[in-house]
C-alpha positions as CSV (number, residue, x, y, z in Angstrom):
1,X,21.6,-4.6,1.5
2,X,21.9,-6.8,-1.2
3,X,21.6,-4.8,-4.3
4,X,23.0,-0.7,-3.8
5,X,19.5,0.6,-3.1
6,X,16.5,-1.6,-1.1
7,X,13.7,0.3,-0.2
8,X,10.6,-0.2,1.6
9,X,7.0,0.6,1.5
10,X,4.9,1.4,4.3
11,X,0.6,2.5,3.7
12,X,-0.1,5.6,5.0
13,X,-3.6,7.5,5.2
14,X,-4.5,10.7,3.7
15,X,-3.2,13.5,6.6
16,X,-1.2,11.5,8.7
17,X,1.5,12.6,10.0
18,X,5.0,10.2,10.0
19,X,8.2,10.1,12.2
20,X,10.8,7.9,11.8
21,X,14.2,7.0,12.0
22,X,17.1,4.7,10.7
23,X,20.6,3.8,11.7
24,X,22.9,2.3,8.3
25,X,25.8,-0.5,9.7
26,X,28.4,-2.8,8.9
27,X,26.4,-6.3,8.9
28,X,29.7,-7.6,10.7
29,X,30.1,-4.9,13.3
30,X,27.4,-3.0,14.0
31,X,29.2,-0.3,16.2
32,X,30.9,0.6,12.6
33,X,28.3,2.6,10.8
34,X,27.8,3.5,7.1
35,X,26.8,6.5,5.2
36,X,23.9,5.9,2.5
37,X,22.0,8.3,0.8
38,X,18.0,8.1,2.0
39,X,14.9,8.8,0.1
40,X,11.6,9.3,1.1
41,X,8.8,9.5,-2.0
42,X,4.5,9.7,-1.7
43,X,2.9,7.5,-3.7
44,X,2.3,10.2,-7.0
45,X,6.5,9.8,-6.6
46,X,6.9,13.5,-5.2
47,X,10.1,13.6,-3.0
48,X,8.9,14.3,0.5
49,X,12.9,14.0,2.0
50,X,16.0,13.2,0.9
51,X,19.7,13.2,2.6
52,X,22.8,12.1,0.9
53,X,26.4,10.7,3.0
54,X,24.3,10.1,6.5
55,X,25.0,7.0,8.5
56,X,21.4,7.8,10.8
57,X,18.8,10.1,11.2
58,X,15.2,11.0,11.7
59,X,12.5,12.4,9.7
60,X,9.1,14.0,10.2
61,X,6.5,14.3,7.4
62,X,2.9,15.0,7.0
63,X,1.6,14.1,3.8
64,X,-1.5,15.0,2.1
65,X,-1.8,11.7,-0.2
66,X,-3.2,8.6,0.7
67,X,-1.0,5.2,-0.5
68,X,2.0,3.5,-0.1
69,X,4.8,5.8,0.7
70,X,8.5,4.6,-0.6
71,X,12.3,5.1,1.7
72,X,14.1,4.1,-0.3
73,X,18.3,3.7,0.9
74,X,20.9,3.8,-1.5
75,X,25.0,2.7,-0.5
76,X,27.9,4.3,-2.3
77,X,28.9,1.0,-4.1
78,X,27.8,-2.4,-4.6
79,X,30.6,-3.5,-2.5
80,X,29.1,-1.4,0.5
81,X,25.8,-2.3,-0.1
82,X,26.6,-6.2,0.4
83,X,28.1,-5.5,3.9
84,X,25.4,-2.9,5.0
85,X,22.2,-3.7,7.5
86,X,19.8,-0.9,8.1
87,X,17.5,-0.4,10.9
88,X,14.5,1.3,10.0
89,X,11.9,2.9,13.0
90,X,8.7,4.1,11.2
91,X,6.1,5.7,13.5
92,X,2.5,7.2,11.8
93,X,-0.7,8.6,13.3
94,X,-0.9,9.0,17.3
95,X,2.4,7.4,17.5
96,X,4.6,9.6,15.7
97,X,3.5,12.9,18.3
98,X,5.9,13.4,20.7
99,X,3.3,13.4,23.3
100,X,6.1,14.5,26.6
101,X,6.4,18.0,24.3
102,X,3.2,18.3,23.5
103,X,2.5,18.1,27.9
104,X,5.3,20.2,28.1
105,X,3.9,23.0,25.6
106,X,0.5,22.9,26.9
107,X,1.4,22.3,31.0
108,X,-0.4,19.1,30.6
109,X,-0.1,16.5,33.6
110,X,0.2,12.9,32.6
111,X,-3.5,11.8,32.7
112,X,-4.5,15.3,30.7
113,X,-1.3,13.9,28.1
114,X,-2.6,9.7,28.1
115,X,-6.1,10.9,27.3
116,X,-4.7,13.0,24.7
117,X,-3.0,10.1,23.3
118,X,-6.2,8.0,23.7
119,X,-8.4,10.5,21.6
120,X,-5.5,10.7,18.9
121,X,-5.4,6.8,18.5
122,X,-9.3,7.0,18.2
123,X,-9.2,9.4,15.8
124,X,-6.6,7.4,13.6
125,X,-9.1,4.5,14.2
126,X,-12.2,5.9,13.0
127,X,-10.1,7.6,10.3
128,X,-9.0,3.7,8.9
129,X,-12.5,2.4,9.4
130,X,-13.9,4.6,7.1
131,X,-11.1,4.1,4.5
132,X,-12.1,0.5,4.8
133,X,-15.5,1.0,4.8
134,X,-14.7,3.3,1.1
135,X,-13.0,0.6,0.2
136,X,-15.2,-2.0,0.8
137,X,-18.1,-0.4,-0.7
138,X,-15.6,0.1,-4.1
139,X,-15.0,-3.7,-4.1
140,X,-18.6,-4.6,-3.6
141,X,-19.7,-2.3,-6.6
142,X,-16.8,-4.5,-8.9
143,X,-18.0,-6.9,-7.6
144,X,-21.5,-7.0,-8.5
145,X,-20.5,-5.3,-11.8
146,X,-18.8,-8.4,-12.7
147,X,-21.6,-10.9,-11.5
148,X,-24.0,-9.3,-13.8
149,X,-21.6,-9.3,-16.5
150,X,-20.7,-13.1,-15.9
151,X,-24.6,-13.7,-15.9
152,X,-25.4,-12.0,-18.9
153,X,-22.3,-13.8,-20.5
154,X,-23.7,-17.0,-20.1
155,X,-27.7,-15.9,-21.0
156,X,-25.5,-14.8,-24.4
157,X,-23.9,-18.3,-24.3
158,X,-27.3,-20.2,-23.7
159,X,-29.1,-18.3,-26.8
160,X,-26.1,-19.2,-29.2
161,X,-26.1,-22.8,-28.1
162,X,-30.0,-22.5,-28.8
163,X,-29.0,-20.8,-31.9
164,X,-26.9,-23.1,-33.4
165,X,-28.8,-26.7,-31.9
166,X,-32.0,-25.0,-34.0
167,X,-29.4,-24.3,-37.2
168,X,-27.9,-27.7,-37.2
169,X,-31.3,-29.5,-36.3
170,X,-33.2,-28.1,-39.6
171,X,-29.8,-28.4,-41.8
172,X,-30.1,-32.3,-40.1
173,X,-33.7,-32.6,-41.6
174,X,-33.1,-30.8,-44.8
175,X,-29.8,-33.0,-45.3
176,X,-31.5,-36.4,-44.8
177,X,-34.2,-35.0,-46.9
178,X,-32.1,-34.9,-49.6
179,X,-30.7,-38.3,-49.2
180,X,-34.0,-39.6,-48.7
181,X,-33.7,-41.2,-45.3
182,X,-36.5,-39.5,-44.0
């Protein structure tokens, strides 16, 4: 850490649900570890988590807004921040479950707990696709927006280049009119 707090973003979907964990360490020996305060924000800038003194940990949200979510790690002094490295494990949809509890809970054998896994992943999949498809359809609708704007920006331009080639073409005539030169 260069400054006293670094934090990271990571995009998260509406409804998913996040695990993760970190580990705070001396940059020059990494058995030695470091307390930091940790952070964890939505993207409105709600505080979802937050633990202060901790040298590692682990945390499990589910979050109902959709957008980048902020951790944000914060060392006692600037001193300790220039000497601390953080590790940072960040797990969201199917892979934050802790699928061996969830086979334990439900007496689930391993191909009832992979296919559980499988339709989860599936799930997060078609859940993304259709964020991008949102998206997508948002991006066309600017876009075409601005094209027609851009079009009738330059049928405007045309008629005042019209405009003013007709202005200065009979102040032409009328001015060598006047001089007699036609």
């Amino acid at each position: 850490m260069v400054f006293q707090t670094k934090c990271v973003m990571e995009e998260v979907v509406e409804g998913t649900e996040i695990t993760g964990s970190f580990t705070a360490f001396n940059r020059h020996q990494p058995s030695e570890l470091v307390h930091v305060d940790i952070r964890i924000d939505n993207p409105a800038g709600t505080l979802l988590h937050e633990e202060h003194g901790v040298s590692g940990g682990h945390f499990h949200l589910l979050d109902t807004k959709d957008g980048d979510h902020k951790v944000c790690f914060t060392a006692s002094d600037f001193q300790t921040a220039q000497n601390t490295r953080i590790r940072v494990e960040w797990k969201s949809g199917a892979s934050a479950h802790d699928w061996e509890q969830v086979a334990k809970k439900d007496n689930l054998n391993f191909l009832q707990t992979e296919l559980l896994s499988l339709e989860q992943s599936v799930h997060d999949i078609h859940i993304e696709l259709q964020r991008i498809r949102r998206k997508e359809e948002e991006m066309r609708d600017i876009n075409e927006a601005t094209n027609a704007r851009v079009a009738w920006l330059g049928v405007g331009a045309l008629l005042v280049c019209l405009g003013l080639s007709g202005w200065q073409m009979s102040y032409l005539q009328r001015f060598f009119k006047r001089k007699k030169l036609l």
